[in-house]
Each structure stands twice: as C-alpha cells, then as structure tokens.
N, C-alpha and C positions, 0 to 999 in steps of 0.2 A: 644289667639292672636298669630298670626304666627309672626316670626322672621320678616319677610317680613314688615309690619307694627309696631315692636314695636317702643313703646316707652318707655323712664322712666323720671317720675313723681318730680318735684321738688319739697323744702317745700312749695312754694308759689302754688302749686298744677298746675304750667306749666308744660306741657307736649314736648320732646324733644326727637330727634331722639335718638337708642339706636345704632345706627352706624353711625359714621360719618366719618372724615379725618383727618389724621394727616400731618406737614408740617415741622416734625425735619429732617433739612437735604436740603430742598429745597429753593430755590431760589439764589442759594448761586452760580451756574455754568452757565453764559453768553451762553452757547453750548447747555443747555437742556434746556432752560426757555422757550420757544415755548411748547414743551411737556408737563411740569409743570402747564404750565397753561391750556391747553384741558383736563390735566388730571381732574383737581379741576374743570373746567368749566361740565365733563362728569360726575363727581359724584356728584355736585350739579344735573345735570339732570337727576341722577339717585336716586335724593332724600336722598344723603347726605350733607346735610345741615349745618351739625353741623363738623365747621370747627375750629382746633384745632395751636395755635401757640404760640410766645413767643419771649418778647424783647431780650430773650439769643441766639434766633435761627437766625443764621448768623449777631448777632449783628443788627437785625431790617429787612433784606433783607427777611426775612417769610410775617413778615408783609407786606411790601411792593410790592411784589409776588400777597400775596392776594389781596390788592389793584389792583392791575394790573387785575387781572384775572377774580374778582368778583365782583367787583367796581360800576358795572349798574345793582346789582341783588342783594343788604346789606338787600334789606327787607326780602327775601327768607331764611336770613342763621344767623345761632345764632355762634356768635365769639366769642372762649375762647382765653384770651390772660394771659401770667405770667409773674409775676414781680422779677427780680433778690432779693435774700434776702439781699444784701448790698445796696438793695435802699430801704429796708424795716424799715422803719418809717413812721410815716404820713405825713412828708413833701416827702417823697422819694417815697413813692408809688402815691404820685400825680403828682409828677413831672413826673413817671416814665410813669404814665396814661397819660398823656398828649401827651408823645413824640411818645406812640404806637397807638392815635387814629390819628395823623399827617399822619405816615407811614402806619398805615389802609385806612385811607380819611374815617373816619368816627369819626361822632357824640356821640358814644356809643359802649361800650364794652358788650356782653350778659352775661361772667361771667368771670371776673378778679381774678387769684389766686397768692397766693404767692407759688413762685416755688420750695423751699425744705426751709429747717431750716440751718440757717447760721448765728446766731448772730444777726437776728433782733431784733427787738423791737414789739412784738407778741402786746402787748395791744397799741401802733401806729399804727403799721399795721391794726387794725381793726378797730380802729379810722379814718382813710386815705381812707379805704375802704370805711366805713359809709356813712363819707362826700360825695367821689363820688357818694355812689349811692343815696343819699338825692339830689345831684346836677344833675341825670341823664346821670353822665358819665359813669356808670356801672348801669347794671341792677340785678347781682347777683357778691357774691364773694364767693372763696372760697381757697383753699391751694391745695398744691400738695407733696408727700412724705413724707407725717403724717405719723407716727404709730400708734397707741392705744393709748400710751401711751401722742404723740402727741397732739390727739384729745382731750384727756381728759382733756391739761393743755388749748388748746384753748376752750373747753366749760367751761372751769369757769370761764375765764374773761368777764367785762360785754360785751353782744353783740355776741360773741365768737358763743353761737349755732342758731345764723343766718348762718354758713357756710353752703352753698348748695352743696358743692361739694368737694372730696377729690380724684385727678388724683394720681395713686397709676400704679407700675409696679405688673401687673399681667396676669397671661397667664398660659396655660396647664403645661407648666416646672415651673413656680413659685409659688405654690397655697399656701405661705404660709398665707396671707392674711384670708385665708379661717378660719384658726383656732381663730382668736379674732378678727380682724380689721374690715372685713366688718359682722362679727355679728351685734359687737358696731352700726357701721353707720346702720345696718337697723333696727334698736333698734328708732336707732334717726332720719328717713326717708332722710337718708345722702348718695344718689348715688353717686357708684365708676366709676370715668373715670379709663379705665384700658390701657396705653399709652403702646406699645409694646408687643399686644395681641396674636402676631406671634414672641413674643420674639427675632424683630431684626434679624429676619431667624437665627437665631441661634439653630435653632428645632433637633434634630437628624435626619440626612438623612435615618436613615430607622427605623420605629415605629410603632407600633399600627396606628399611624394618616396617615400611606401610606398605610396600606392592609384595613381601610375603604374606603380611600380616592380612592382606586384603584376599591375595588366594588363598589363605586357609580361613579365612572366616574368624579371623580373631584380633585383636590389639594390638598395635606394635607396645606397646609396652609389655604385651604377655611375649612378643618375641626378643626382645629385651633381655626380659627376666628368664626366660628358657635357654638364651645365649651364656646367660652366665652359669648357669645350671647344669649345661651340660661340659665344664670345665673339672678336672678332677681335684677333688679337695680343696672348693671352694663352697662354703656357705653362704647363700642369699639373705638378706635381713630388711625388705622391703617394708616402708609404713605403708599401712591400709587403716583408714578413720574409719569409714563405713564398711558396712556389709555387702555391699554389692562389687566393692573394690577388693577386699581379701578373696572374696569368691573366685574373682577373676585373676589374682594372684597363685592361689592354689591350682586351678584350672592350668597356668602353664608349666607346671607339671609333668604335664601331656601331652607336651608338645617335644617332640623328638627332631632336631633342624638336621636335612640333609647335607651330604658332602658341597652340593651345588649352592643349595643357601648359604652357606656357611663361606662359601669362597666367595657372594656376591658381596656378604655381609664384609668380609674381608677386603676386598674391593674400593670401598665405600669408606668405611672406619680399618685405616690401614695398623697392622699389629707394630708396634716399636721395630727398629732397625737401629737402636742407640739405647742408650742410658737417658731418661726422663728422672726431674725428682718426683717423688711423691708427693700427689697431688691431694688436698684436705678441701669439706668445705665445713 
C-alpha cells in the first residue's frame, strides 16, 4: 500500500486516514482565519480527513475554527478532540464532552483522548469515557502522552485496554518512542498518533533530510513527514495554516524513502539504543 492510500486499522478493525491535520495553534488570529479555514477546507479535499484538536487549543476557538470551516462536510471527517486532565473524572470529562461538541456543532466525537497525566482520576476517566460512548457521544477513546509505563497502569484497570489510541510526540529528532512504547502498543493493535511529526520546524536547517529533500525536488519537511509515514501504525497530525502548506503536506504522501535514505536518515538521527522518557511539548 502506497503512502498515498494508507491507512491504520483501529481495534474495532476501522480503517482511518494515516495523515491527517493538526489545529494547535489555529483559530486563535481574527487576521488569518479566512486562510485557516481553505487551508482545512483544501486538505479535507485533498483526503485529510482525520482532523485533529483540543478544548486546551485556544481555549475551544480550534474547535470552533472547525466548526466554521467543516461544519456542512462532519460525515466526511473523523474528529479527535482532548480533554484537559483537571477535568479528568467522569463527571469532568463529560461535562468537558459536552462543551466541545457545542463548539464543534456536532453530535459526536470520532475519538476523545485524555490529553497527558496531571492528577486525574484514570479509572473515572475511563468510566466517563464508557458512558459517552454507550451514549454515542464518542465513538472511540483514547489518551495522549502515555509512556510504557503509562499504558500499562491504564491496561489494568477494568476497561483500560479498550484504548484505541495513544497521540504521543514523535518525529525523525525524537525516536525515543521507538525503543519500548510503540513496540507495547503494536503488541496490543494500539496506533500512535504522532502530533509534531515535523517537530514544530524545529528540524536542523541543514541535515541528511535537505541533501534527500534537494535530490528529489521536494522539502525536507515533506521528507520529515514521509519518514514518519512510512512507519506502520502510526498516524501523522501535522498543522498546516495555509493552503500552499497542506498541499505540500499531502504531496508527501508520495514520497516512498529507500532502503539507502532511510539508513543515512538513520545515520544522522540515530534510533534509541536505551529507554528515553517521553518527551512532550
């Protein structure tokens, strides 16, 4: 399967784009919100679909962004939405559900996470969950800035390895993940959303990823984003404001990295040989 068409596979055996869009950051500037919105309107038409946000991002103005932008096209697009962890109880994360399908103008959440560990209440929170999605206000749940060790306190609880999803900071500069985390999850058919797959352009301006990027006629940040892409069962959630930036996101797609890339890439950004925590930003 070419990059181009993938997908990865949830427990419930849905199938979901393996690049979609990220929205940290946007809707938050009255000056670019015209932009923001063709950009998201261009990369759903470019078959990303799986659009990614969060009641922390601008305080709800993400959500409501999308609403604005994608609002007559909800059946088209699967919505990850997170729940701050100080609303994380089961009275907290339903309330918290509530106030982000308002600011969506929708009926349903595709996959509701809790956004890092702060002092919840982990067996509430999966209780809260439940119930939404017995009630049809989420259709999956899952967490975001687990580690291993994370995972494993939420699989024991009851319920706990119903989690479909673990958004995790990973990219060509961060691969500690590589060494135990997303073993675990594909042990236990647990895809990683990977949020800041381009590292927040924080990449090295001159690397391995500009003298490929430069023989194939493209971005290092589309070789970036293709690096992570060709990893199995991992989802990309890259932001793109404008239009000219989703374009070039979707584009690497289509970029297939050979054995030889892939080992200078190696080279360069060396994979874990230890235990790393997970790293947040």
């Amino acid at each position: 399967m070419t990059s181009q068409n993938k997908t990865v596979r949830l427990l419930s055996g849905e199938q979901i784009p393996a690049l979609g869009q990220g929205t940290w950051e946007m809707g938050e500037n009255s000056r670019v919100r015209g932009e923001e919105i063709k950009a998201l309107q261009t990369g759903v038409d470019s078959g990303l679909t799986l659009i990614d946000t969060a009641e922390m991002y601008g305080d709800g103005d993400s959500e409501k962004l999308i609403a604005e932008a994608l609002g007559d096209r909800r059946e088209e697009l699967f919505i990850v939405s997170k729940v701050y962890p100080h609303n994380g109880s089961e009275t907290g994360v339903k309330a918290a559900c509530e106030r982000s399908l308002k600011r969506l103008q929708t009926d349903r959440i595709d996959l509701y996470l809790l956004h890092w560990r702060g002092g919840e209440d982990l067996e509430g929170v999966i209780a809260g969950f439940e119930s939404l999605r017995a009630a049809g206000k989420i259709r999956h749940w899952g967490v975001s800035n687990f580690d291993t060790d994370d995972m494993i306190e939420l699989f024991a609880l009851e319920n706990g390895n119903r989690c479909a999803a673990n958004q995790i900071l990973y990219n060509v500069a961060r691969r500690g993940p590589e060494f135990d985390l997303l073993p675990w999850m594909r042990e236990r058919s647990v895809p990683a959303m990977a949020y800041s797959p381009v590292d927040h352009l924080r990449l090295p301006n001159q690397s391995i990823l500009n003298d490929i990027a430069a023989a194939r006629g493209v971005s290092p940040m589309q070789i970036a984003l293709a690096w992570v892409l060709r990893q199995p069962e991992v989802i990309a959630i890259p932001k793109a404001s404008t239009v000219a930036h989703v374009i070039e996101n979707a584009a690497a797609r289509d970029i297939t990295l050979s054995e030889e890339e892939l080992s200078q890439i190696d080279a360069q950004f060396k994979p874990p040989k230890s235990k790393r925590s997970l790293e947040m930003l």
